[in-house]
C-alpha positions, 0 to 999 in steps of 0.5 A: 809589455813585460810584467815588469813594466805592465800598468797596475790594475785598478783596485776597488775598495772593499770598505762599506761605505760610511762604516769607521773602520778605526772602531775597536771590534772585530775584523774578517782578514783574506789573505790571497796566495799567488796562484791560490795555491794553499800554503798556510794550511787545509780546511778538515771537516770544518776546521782550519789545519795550519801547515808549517808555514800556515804555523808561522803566519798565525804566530807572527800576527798574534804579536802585531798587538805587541809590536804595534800597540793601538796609539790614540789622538 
């Protein structure tokens, strides 16, 4: 089978069960590369150095509150 046509894997969810994930709070984000390969930057004696590309992905989430206000019911 090619990877074009190959089944999608079966995906687990990673939520706790019961948590209401729609609570204003603060949130741990992963963001897996192809191949891990360290694009967004290095960790350096603790701290995250942020490589060109890693520089454009924190700037760009910094304004999803700008471009996606939260709506309430």
């Amino acid at each position: 089978m090619t990877d074009a046509i190959r089944e999608p894997a079966t995906r687990h969810s990673l939520r706790l069960a019961g948590y209401e994930y729609t609570r204003a709070g603060a949130y741990f984000v992963t963001i897996c590369i192809r191949e891990r390969v360290c694009l967004l930057g290095d960790i350096v004696d603790g701290v995250m150095r942020l490589s060109p590309i890693g520089q454009i992905a924190q700037d760009l989430w910094q304004t999803l509150p700008e471009r996606f206000p939260p709506s309430h019911a």
